[in-house]
N, C-alpha and C positions, 0 to 999 in steps of 0.2 A: 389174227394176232401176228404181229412182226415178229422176223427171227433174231434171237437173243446177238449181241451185237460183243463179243468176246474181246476183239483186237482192234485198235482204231491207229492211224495217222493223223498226226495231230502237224497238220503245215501252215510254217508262218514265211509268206514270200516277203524276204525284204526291198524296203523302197530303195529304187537306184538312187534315192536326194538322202541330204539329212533332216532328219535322224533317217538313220537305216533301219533301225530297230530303238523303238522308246524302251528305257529300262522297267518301268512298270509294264510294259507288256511281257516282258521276260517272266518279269517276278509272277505273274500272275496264271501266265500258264503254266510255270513251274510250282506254281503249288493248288492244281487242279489232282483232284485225286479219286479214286474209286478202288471199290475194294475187290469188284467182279470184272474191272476192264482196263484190259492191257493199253498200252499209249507207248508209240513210235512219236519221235519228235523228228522235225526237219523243218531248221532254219533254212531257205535258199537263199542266193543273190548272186549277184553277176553275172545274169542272163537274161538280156534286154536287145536281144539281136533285131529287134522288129523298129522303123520308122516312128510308129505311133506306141501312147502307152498302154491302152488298154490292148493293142494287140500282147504286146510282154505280158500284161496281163494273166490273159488267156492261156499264154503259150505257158506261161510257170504254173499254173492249174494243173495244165493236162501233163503235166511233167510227173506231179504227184496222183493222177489218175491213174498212171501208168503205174505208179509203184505200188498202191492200195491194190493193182488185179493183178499185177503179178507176180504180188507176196501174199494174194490170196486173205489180206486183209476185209473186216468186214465194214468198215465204215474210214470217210473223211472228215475230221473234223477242221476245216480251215478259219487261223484266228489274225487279222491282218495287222502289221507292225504297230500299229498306232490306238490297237484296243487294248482295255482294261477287261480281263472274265471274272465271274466269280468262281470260285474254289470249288463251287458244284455243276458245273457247267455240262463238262461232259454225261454227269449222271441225270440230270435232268431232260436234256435234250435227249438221251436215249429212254429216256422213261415215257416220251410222246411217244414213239413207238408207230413212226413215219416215217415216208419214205427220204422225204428234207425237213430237217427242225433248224429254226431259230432263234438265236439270242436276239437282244433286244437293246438300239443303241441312236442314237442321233444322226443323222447327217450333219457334215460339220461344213460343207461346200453348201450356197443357196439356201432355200427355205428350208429351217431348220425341225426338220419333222422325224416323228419315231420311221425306224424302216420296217414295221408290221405294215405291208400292203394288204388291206380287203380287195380291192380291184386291182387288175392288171391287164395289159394290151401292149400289141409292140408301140403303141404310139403315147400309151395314157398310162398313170398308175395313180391308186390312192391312199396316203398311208392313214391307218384307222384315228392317227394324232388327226389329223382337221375334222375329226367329231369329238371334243375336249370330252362329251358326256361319256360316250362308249368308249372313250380311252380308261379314263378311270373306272369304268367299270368293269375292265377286261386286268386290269393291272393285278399282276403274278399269278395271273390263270394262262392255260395255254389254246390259245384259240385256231382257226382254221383260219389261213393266209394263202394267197397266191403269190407272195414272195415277202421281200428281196432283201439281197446283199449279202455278200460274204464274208465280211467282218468275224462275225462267229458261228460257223454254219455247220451242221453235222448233215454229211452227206451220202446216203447207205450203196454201199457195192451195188444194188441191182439198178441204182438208177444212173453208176458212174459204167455200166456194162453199155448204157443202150445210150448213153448223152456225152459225147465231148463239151468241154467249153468254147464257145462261138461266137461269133460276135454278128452284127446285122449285115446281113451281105453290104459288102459297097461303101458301110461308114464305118469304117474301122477307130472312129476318132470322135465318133457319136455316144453308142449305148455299149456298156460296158458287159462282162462277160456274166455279172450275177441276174441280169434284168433275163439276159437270153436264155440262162439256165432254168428259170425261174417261168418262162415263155415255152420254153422245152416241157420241162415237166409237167406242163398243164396240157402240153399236145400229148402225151402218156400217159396222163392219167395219173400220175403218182401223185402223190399225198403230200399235202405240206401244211406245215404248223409253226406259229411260233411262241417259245414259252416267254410271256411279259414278264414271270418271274429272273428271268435270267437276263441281270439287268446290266450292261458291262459299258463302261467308258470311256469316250471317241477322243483321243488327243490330237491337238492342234499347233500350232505356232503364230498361225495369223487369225485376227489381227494382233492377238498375243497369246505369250504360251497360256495355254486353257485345258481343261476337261472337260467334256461336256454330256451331262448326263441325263437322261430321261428321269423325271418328277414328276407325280401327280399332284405334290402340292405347291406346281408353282401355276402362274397363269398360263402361261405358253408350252406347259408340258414340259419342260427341258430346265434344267439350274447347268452353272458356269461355274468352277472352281478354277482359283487362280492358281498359276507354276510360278516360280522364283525368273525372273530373269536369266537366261543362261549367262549370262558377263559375272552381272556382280553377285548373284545370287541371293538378292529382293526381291520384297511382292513389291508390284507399281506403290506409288507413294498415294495416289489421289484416289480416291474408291466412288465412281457415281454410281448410286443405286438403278435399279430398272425402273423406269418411267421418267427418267432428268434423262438431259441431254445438253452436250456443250460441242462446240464445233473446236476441232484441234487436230493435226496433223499428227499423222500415226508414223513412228522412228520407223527403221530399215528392222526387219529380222535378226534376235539378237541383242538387239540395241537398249537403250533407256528408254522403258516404256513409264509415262506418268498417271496414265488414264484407265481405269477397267470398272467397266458397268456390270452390273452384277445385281443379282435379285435382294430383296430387302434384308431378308432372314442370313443371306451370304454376307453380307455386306456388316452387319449388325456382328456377324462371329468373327471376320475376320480387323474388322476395326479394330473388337476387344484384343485380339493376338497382337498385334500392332502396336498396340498401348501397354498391353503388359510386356510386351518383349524392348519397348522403350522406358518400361519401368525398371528393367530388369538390368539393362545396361547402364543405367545412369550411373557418373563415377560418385565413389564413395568420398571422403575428403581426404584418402589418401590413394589416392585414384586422380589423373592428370588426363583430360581428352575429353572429345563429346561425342553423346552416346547417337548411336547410329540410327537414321531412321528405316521404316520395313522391318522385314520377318527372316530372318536368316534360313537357309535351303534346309539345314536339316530337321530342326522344328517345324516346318511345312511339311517336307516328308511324314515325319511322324503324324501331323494331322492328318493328312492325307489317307495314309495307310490306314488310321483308325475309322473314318470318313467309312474307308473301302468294305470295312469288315462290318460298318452297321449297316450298309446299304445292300451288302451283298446276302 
């Protein structure tokens, strides 16, 4: 049996771009909570001294490595500027009672797959998403993994004693610092799991603002929720469902975005917001103007957040 896990560091490195830090990942590790376990917070940034980025990477890791052993803390939990956690996170991932636990989230770069790896190699990895069967049937248990990623990772003192973050000799521009750690720890022996329950979502901007979240009830394992335009603060006007396709030029970052494809069941709910929220505006006959099209930021928020709390 693992040792009880008292005090943790809870580090979120921020991205040298924008966003530096997404406000939903603020909100969300700020209302992670336990009744048995202390939580150190540190925001970092402005330490990108290195050429490439995943060296920076690395180097802000071991930055908080350094402070987990020589405040004699007993665990790392790192959660990366652009995740959503749920509110039970850290008690869960200590309740595997391993030597690495992980939360459970999408890749938002390339083929869009859960980061539960069953296989790992320094050259190959596979995440349990390309067997759709044994995804969902693994879905809010906590299984035995060979890695990866460190989006929401709890990482115990004895394995941050014997493992710096590293990157592959020679490519520093190649594999990043979670894939090596995760390579590490199977050269040690150490134990790693990750709980499918702990289900937390990957924000993006390209090709528009998005969340994107791990689902067993979509085809492809993953659903897309939509963000307001940062400018005017609308959902896109045009909604293709998943399985349509049209050919059109995606605006600059930021910009007036008119297109987002989205699974049928999304698409179906946010139409109706769409519609009511153009019902809702329509002027009265002593009312002068016309009623705006999309979803205004803060009733999105709202869905959003309610979204977070059934899912979480």
């Amino acid at each position: 049996m693992a040792d009880e896990i008292k005090n943790v560091l809870v580090f979120c490195p921020m991205s040298p771009n924008h966003p530096r830090l997404w406000g939903r990942t603020m909100q969300s590790i700020m209302r992670m909570k336990s009744e048995t376990i202390g939580l150190e917070f540190w925001f970092r940034g402005h330490d990108n001294p290195f050429e490439y980025p995943y060296e920076n990477v690395a180097h802000n890791y071991n930055m908080a490595r350094e402070v987990v052993l020589k405040l004699g803390l007993d665990a790392l939990l790192t959660i990366e500027s652009d995740m959503i956690v749920p509110a039970d996170t850290i008690e869960r991932l200590a309740a595997t009672e391993v030597d690495i636990a992980y939360g459970l989230y999408v890749w938002r770069h390339g083929r869009k797959e859960w980061s539960a790896y069953t296989q790992l190699s320094a050259l190959h990895g596979t995440s349990i998403s390309r067997d759709p069967e044994a995804a969902r049937a693994a879905w809010g248990k906590v299984i035995d993994v060979k890695g990866v990623g460190q989006g929401c990772t709890l990482i115990r003192r004895n394995v941050l004693e014997k493992i710096h973050f590293t990157l592959w000799p020679g490519t520093p521009q190649v594999v990043c610092s979670d894939w090596m750690l995760a390579i590490d720890a199977q050269a040690h022996g150490f134990t790693q799991r990750c709980d499918l329950g702990v289900v937390c979502g990957h924000q993006a901007y390209e090709p528009w603002p998005q969340i994107i979240w791990p689902d067993i009830n979509e085809p492809d394992l993953y659903r897309i929720e939509a963000l307001p335009d940062p400018k005017t603060g609308k959902l896109p006007i045009k909604i293709i469902r998943a399985g349509e396709s049209m050919k059109i030029p995606f605006s600059e970052r930021g910009g007036k975005m008119e297109i987002l494809q989205v699974s049928a069941k999304e698409a179906d709910r946010l139409e109706k917001m769409m519609t009511d929220q153009e019902d809702e505006d329509k002027p009265t006959s002593h009312e002068v103007g016309t009623a705006p099209t999309g979803l205004d930021a803060p009733r999105l928020e709202k869905e959003l957040m309610k979204n977070d709390t059934q899912k979480s």
